[in-house]
N, C-alpha and C positions, 0 to 999 in steps of 0.2 A: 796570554793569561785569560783565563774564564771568570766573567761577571760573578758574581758571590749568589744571587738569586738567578731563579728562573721560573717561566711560568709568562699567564698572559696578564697585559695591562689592563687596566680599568674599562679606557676606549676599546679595545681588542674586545671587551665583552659586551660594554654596549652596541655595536654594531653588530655582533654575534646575535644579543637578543633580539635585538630590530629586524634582523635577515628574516629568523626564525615567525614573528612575527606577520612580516609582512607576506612571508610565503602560506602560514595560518592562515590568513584575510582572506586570501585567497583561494584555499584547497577545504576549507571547511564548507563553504556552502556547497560547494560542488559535490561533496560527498556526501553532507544531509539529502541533495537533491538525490544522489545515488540511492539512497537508503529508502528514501520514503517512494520510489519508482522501483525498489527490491519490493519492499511491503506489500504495494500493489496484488503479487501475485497470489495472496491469500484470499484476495476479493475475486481476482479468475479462478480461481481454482473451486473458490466454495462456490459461486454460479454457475462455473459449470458443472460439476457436481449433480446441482440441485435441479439445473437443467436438463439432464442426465435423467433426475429422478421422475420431473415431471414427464417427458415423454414418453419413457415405463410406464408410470400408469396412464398416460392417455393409451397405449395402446395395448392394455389389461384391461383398464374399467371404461374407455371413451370418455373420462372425465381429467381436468388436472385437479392437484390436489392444491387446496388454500391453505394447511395449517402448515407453518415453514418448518416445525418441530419435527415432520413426516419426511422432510426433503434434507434432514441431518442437523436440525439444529437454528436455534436464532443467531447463535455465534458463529463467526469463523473461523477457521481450524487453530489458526495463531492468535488469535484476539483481538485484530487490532479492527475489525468487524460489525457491525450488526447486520443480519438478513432479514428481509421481509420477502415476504411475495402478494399480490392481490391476480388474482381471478377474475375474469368476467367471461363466462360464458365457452366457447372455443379457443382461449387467449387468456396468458399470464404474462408478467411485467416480476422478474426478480429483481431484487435491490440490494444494493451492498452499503451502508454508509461507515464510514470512519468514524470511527470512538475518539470523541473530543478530547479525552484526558489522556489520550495512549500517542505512543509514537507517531499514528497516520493520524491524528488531529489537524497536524499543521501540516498537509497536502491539502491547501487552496482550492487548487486546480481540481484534482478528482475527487475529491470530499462524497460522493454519491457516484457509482457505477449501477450500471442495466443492464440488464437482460432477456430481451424479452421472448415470445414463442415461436419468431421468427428467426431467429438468432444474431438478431440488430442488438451491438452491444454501443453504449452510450455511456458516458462522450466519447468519441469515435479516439481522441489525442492520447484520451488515458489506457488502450486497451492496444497492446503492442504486442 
């Protein structure tokens, strides 16, 4: 003869939540770390780019250019971005930093990428 109900027990579901849970604990941060190392590649992409642009005109005018507006923009293609560059003479220094309020805020770690006229990209951890 067959039970009158069916279906799962109480326990049967809290242990179900718990599993779920604790496998969450675990696969979440590894996958924010995934996300904000995907982001990254909006900060290579627009320095080099812009790197791109400045050795074009160094070798049009013998000069780079300082205004980053010329080299595509103070943003980065995706946003999560801001670009600088500074100039001195023979020699540029681009900058990528991450937008505190946007997704690559909370990348610790690479918070500011480089680029400079040698093509030494800085921190060396964050540029893969």
């Amino acid at each position: 003869m067959k039970p009158l109900w069916a279906g799962f027990s109480f326990i049967e579901m809290i242990i179900t939540v718990a599993i779920i849970g604790a496998l969450s604990a675990i696969a979440l941060p590894s996958y924010y770390q995934y996300l904000r190392e995907t982001r990254r590649t909006d900060a290579y992409i627009a320095l080099t780019l812009a790197a791109a642009e400045q050795e074009r005109a160094y070798a049009i005018n013998n000069a780079f250019i300082s205004d980053i507006s010329a080299l595509g923009g103070s943003l980065s293609k995706e946003g999560f971005y801001t670009l600088s560059v500074a100039v001195s003479g023979a020699s540029y220094m681009l900058t990528a930093t991450a937008i505190p309020n946007k997704a690559q805020g909370t990348d610790s770690d690479c918070l500011i990428l480089t680029l400079n006229h040698q093509g030494i990209k800085a921190p060396t951890a964050c540029w893969r």
